[in-house]
C-alpha positions in Angstrom: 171.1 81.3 30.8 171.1 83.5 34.1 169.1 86.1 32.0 167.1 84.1 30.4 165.9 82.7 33.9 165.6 86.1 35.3 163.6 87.2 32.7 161.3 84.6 32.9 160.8 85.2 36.5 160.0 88.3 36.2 157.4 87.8 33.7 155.6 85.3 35.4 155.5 87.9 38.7 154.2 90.5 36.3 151.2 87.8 35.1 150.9 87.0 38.5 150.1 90.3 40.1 148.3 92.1 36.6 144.8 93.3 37.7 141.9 92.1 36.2 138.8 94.5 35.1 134.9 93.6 34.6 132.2 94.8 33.4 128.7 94.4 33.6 126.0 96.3 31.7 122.5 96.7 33.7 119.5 97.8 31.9 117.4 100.8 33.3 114.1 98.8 33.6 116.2 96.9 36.5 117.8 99.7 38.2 114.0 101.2 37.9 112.7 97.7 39.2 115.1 97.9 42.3 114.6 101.6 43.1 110.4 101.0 43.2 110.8 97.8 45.6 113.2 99.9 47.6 110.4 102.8 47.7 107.6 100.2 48.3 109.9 98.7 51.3 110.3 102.2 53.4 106.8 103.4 52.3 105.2 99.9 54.4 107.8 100.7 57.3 106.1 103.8 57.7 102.5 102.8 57.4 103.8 100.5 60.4 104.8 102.8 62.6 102.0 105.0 61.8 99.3 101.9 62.6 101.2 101.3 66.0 101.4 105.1 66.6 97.5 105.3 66.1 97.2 102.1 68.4 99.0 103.3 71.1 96.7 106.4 71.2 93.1 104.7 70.6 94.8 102.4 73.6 95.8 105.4 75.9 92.1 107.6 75.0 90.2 104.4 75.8 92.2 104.2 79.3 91.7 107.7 79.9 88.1 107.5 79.1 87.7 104.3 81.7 89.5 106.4 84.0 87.3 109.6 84.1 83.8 107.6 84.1 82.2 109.3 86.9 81.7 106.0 89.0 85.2 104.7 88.6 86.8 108.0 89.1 85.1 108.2 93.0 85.8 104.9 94.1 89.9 104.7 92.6 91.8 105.1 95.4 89.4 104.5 98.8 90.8 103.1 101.9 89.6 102.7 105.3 92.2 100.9 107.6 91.9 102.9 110.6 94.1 100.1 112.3 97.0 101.8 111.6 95.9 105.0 113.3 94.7 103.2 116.4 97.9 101.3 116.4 100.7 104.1 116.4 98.3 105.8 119.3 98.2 102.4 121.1 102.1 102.3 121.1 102.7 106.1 122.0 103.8 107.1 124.9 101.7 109.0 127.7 103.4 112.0 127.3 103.1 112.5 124.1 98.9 111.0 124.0 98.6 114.1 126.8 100.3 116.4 124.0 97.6 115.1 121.4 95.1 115.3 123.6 95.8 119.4 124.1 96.1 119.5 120.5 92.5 118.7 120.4 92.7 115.8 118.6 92.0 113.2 122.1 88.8 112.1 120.4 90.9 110.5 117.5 92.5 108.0 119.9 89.2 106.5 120.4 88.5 105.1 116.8 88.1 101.5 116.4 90.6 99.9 114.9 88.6 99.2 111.0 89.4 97.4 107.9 86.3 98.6 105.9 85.8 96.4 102.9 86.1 98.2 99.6 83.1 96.5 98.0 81.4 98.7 100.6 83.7 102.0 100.4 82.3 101.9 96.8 78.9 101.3 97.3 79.3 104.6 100.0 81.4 106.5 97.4 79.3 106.1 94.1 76.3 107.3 96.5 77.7 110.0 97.9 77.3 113.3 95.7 80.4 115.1 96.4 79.4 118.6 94.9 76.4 118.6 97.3 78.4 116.8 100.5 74.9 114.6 100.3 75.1 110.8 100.9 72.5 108.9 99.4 70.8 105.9 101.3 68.2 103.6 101.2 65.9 105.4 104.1 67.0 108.9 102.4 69.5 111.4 102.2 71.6 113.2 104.6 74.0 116.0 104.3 77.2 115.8 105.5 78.6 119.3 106.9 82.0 119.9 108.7 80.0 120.3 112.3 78.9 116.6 111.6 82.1 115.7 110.9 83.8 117.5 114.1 81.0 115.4 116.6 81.4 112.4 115.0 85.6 112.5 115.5 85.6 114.6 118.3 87.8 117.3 116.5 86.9 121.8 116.5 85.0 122.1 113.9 84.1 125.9 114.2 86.1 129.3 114.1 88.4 130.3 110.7 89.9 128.3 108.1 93.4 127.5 107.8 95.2 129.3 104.7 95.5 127.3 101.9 98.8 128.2 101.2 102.4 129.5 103.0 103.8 132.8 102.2 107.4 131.3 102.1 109.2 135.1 102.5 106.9 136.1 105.1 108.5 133.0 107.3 111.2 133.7 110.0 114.4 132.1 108.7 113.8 129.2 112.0 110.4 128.0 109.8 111.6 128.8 106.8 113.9 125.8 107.9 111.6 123.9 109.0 109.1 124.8 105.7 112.1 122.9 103.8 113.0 120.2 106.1 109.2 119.2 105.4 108.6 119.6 102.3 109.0 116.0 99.9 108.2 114.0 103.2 106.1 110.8 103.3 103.8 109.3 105.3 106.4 106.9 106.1 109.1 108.7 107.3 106.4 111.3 109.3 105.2 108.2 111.1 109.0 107.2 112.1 109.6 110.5 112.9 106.7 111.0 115.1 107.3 107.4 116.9 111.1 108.5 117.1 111.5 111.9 118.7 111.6 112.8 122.8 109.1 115.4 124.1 111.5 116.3 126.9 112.0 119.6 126.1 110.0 123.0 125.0 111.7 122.2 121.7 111.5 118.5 120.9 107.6 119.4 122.3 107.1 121.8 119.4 108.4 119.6 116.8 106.5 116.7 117.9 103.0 119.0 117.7 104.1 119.8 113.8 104.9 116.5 113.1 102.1 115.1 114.4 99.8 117.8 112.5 101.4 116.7 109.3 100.9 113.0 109.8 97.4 113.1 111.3 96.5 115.1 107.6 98.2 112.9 105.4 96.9 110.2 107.6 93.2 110.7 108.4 92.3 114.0 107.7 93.2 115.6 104.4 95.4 112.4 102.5 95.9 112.7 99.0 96.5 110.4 96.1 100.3 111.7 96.1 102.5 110.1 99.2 104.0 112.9 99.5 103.3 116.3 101.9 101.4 118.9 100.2 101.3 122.9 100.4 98.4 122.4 101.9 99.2 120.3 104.7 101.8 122.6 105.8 100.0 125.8 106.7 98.9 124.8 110.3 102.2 124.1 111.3 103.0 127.6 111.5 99.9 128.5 113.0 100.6 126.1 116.1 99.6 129.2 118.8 95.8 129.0 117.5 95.7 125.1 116.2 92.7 124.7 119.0 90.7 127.4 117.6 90.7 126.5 114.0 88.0 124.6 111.5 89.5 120.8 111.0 86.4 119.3 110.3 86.6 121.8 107.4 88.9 120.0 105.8 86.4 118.1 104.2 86.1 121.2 102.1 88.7 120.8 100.2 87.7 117.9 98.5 84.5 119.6 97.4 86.7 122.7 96.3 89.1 120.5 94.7 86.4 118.6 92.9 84.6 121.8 91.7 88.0 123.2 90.7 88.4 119.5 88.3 85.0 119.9 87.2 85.3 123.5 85.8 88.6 122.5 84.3 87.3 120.3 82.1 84.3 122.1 81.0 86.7 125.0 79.8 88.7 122.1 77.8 85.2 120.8 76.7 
């Protein structure tokens, strides 16, 4: 009985636990079918991504081309708050106005403090022809040359021109420290730092004088679209022996040079 029982058991286990096997038969027609809609299904993934590629172009083109239109390009980033400057000269100490003033730049303290509309910075801009420094007006046209510019602000506006650009090995290694300590400054911190630091030694004096030369460029003078100080704000700081003598009102130059520079850059891409 004992084997008979044992036997059994063991042959149910073995019915239990036998694997079962299937099989299906597809025809090729399907498999075909399946293989086309998978096809069809990558082939309209890709026309998708090509039709948003080809969007995203037409839409950065059309930008671009809104961008450059000769009246819009002039009037993009103008601003006239000459508040601020008259403000950081109101709040500067005497000292350091008697500095400015032997700088040659006294006349810039008198500037009313202005908040120019821009409805009318862009009527000025769109008639002003920047590669003839001619302003066009309703009684006429007047040029606009770097003596004008020097009366009207009360800054030198004869003798040489500032170099466009610093000759970083021909620097003693004192500016070459202070060519780096400069460099990647904004307006921001120049205007802390020139608000900040004592004139009340020969050193701290020279210091303030570059400082101040770099702010009242980015400020006023020469500021460009990037926050940031340019090579070609730096070159009069190492000039400071002869900063009376030189050309500032020149520096409206520079925008017609920089313009005429664009300008033949794209005809060569044209």
């Amino acid at each position: 009985m004992a084997d008979s029982s044992t036997s059994s058991t063991s042959q149910s286990h073995s019915e239990k636990t036998q694997p079962f096997h299937f099989r299906a038969t597809f025809k090729t027609q399907d498999i075909q079918l399946v293989a086309n809609i998978r096809k069809l299904h990558q082939h309209t993934i890709k026309l998708s991504i090509k039709n948003l590629q080809r969007k995203q172009s037409y839409n950065t083109q059309e930008k671009m081309t809104v961008r450059n239109q000769p009246g819009r390009n002039q009037t993009k980033d103008l601003k006239c708050a000459t508040h601020l400057l008259s403000d950081k000269f109101r709040n500067t100490s005497e000292e350091k106005k008697t500095i400015v003033r032997d700088l040659g730049f006294g006349g810039l303290m008198h500037i009313p403090p202005l908040r120019v509309h821009h409805q009318m910075l862009r009527e000025l801009a769109n008639n002003f022809k920047l590669g003839e420094n001619r302003l066009e007006t309703g009684y006429g046209s007047f040029k606009i040359t770097p003596r004008k510019i020097g009366h009207a602000l009360g800054i030198n506006a004869t003798g040489d021109l500032f170099s466009q650009k610093v000759d970083y090995k021909k620097l003693s290694e004192d500016d070459k420290v202070i060519f780096r300590r400069s460099q990647g400054k904004t307006l921001k911190s120049l205007t802390d730092e020139m608000m900040d630091i004592g004139v009340g030694n020969k050193e701290e004096r020279l210091m303030f004088k570059r400082i101040f030369i770099l702010y009242i460029q980015m400020a006023f003078l020469l500021p460009t679209t990037i926050n940031k100080i340019s090579h070609v704000h730096l070159a009069p700081i190492f000039e400071m022996d002869s900063i009376t003598e030189r050309n500032w009102g020149a520096c409206f130059d520079l925008y017609r040079q920089g313009h005429n520079r664009l300008q033949g850059e794209k005809e060569e891409r044209n």
